[in-house]
C-alpha positions in Angstrom: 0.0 0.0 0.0 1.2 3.3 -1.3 1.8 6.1 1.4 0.2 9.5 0.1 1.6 12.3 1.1 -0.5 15.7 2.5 -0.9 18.7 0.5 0.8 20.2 3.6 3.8 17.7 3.6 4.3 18.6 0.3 4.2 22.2 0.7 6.9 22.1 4.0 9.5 19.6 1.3 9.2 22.8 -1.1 9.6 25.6 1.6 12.8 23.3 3.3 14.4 23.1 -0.5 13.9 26.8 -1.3 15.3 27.1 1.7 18.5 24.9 1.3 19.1 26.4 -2.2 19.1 29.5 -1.0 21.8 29.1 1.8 23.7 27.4 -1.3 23.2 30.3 -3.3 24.3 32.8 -0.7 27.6 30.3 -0.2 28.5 30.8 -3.7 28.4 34.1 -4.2 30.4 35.0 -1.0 33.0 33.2 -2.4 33.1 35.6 -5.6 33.0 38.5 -3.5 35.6 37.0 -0.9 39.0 36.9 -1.4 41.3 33.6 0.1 38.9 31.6 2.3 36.1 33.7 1.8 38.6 37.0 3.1 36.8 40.3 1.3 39.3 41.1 -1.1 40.4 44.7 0.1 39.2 46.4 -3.3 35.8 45.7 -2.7 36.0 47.8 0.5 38.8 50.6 0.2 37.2 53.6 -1.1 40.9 55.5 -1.8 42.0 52.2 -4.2 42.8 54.6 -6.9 44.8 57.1 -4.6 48.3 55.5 -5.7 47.5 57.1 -9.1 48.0 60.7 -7.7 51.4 59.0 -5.8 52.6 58.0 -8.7 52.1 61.0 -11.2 53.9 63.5 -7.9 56.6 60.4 -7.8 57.3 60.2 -11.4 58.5 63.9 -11.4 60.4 63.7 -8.2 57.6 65.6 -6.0 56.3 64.6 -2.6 52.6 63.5 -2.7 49.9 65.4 -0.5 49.0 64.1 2.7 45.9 65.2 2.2 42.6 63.0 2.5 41.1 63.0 -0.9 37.8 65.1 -1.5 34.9 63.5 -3.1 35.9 65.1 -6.5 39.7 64.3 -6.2 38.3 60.2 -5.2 36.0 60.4 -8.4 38.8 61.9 -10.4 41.0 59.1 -9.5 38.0 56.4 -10.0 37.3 57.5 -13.6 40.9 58.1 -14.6 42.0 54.4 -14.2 40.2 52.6 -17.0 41.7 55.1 -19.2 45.0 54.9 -18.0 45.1 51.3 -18.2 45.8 49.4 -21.4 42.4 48.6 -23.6 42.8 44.7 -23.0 45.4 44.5 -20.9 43.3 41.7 -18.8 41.5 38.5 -20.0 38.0 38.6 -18.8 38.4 36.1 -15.8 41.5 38.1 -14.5 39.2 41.3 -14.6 36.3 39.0 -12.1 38.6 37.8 -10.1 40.5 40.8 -9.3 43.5 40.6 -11.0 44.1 44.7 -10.4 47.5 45.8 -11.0 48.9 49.8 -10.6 50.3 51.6 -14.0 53.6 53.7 -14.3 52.9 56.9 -15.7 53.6 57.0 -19.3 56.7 59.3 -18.8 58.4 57.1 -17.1 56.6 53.3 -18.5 59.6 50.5 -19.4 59.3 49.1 -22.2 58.5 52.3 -23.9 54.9 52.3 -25.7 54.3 49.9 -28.6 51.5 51.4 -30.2 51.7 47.6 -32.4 50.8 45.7 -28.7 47.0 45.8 -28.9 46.5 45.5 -33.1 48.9 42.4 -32.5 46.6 41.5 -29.5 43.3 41.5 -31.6 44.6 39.7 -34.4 46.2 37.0 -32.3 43.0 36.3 -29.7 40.8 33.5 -31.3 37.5 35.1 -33.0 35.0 33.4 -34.6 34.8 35.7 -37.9 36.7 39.0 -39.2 33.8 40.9 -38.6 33.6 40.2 -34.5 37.7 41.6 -34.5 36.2 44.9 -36.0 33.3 44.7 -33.5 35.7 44.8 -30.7 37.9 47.0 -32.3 35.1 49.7 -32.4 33.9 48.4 -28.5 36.7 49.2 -27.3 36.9 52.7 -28.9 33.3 53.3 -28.0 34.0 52.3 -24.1 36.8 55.2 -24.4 34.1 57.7 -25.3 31.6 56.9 -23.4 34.1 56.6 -20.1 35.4 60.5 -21.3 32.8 63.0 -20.9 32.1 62.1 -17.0 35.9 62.2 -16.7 36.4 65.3 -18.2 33.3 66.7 -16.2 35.2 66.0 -13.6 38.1 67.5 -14.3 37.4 70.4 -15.1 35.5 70.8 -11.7 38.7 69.4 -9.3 40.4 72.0 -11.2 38.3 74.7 -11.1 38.4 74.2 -7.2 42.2 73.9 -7.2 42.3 77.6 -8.8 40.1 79.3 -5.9 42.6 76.7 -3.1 45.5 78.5 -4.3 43.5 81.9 -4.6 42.9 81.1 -0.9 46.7 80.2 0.3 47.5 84.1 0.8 44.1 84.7 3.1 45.0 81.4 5.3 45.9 82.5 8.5 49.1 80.4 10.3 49.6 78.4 7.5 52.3 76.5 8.1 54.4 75.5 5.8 53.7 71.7 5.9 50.0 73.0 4.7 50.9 74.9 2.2 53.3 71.8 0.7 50.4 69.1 0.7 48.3 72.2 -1.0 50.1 72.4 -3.8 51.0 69.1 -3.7 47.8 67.8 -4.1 46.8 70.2 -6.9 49.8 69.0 -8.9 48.5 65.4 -8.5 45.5 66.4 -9.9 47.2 68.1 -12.8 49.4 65.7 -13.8 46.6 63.1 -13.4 44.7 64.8 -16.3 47.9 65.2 -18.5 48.4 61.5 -17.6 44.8 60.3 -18.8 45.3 62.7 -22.4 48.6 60.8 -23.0 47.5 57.7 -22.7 43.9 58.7 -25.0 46.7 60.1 -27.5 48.6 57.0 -27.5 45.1 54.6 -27.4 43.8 56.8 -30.8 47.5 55.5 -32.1 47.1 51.9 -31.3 43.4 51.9 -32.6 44.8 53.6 -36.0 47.1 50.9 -36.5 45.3 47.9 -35.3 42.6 49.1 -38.1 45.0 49.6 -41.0 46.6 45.8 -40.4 42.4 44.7 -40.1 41.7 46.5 -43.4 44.5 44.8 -45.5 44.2 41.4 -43.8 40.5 41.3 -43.8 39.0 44.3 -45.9 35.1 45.2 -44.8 32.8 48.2 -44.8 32.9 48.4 -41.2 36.6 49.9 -41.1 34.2 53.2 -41.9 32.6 53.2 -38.8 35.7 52.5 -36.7 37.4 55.0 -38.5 34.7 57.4 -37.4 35.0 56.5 -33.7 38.9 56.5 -33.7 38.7 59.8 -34.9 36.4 60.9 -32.8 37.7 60.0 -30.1 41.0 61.9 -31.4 39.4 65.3 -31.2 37.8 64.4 -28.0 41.3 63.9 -26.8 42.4 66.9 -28.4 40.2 69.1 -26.8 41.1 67.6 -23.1 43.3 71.1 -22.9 42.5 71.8 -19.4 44.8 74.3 -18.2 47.6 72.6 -15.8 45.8 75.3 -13.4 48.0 76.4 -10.0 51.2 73.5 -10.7 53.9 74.9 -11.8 57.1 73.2 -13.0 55.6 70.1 -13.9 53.8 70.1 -16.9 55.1 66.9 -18.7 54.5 66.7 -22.1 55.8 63.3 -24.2 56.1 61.7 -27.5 55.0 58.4 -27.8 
């Protein structure tokens, strides 16, 4: 004779498995977030994870680095400069989920020197399915540049638009010591040299891009190279027109060739 179960025996197996899944579910997801036996990895939590890039622009031109805390602007500057600075594919996708985050030199002082051949080589050489999907992440990538830019230079040109009424303000400090008035400046050459940092390395992506199009047109000639053309030279006068004045900083305007 067959046992039959209640309606209400049924119902309490369903709640206990919704249950279990869910405590399953909540397992395996703290182990993305986490870092080494479910640690949080610290990048999830530091808010200042992009402050080495201000260290390193004062560093690279033999200045000391503010001691400053960072404003909200000067953090946001920082946050949206760093996928511009770093390389377009410099990370396979399952590096970039698992955290594989690693600090850039500043282009003045980068070894090797730039290879504006690295990333054309790069596309060619990753596996793709057709011709067509190396143009389509040819123009992605240039696309992602310009849509990343506009909030970047937004904020730009308010951290240094701020920066010119901090140094209009030095001479009305009262007791300013000198200490205060070194992390000043200090800090408002980080943020100049971060936006002279970020137009470099858009210069220098615009020259990748150009030549990673021109080895895709004679290996694999199609009528999308038009509309990657259009984006690589758009996003050419956007870099172009990054001229923000270096505002207060003197003596450290860096200008290279690369």
């Amino acid at each position: 004779m067959h046992a039959i179960s209640s309606p209400a025996l049924i119902r309490g197996d369903r709640v206990r498995f919704t249950l279990l899944f869910l405590a399953l579910l909540g397992l395996t997801l703290g182990g993305c977030a986490g870092g080494d036996f479910g640690r949080t990895r610290g990048d999830f939590v530091n808010d200042d994870m992009h402050r080495w890039i201000g260290i390193e622009a004062t560093g690279s031109v033999g200045a000391r680095p503010s001691d400053f805390q960072l404003t909200d602007e000067e953090r946001t500057l920082r946050d949206m400069a760093y996928p511009l600075i770093e390389p377009p594919r410099q990370r396979p996708a399952w590096k970039t989920v698992f955290g594989d985050y690693q600090p850039v030199a500043a282009p003045w002082r980068q070894a090797p020197p730039f290879d504006r051949t690295a990333y054309g080589k790069m596309l060619v050489d990753e596996p793709h399915r057709s011709h067509t999907s190396r143009y389509s992440a040819l123009s992605e990538d240039v696309r992602n540049d310009l849509t990343r830019f506009e909030p970047f230079k937004f904020t730009a040109m308010r951290v240094i638009e701020l920066d010119r009424k901090r140094n209009a303000a030095l001479k009305y400090i009262s007791d300013l010591s000198p200490r205060e008035r070194a992390d000043a400046i200090g800090r408002m050459e980080e943020n100049a040299l971060i936006v002279q940092w970020v137009q470099q390395c858009l210069n220098r992506r615009v020259s990748s891009y150009r030549w990673a199009l021109e080895r895709l047109v004679i290996m694999a000639p199609d009528t999308l190279a038009a509309d990657a053309d259009r984006l690589i030279a758009e996003l050419e006068v956007q870099a172009a027109n990054l001229s923000i004045p270096a505002g207060p900083a003197k003596g450290h305007v860096v200008v290279t060739k690369g």
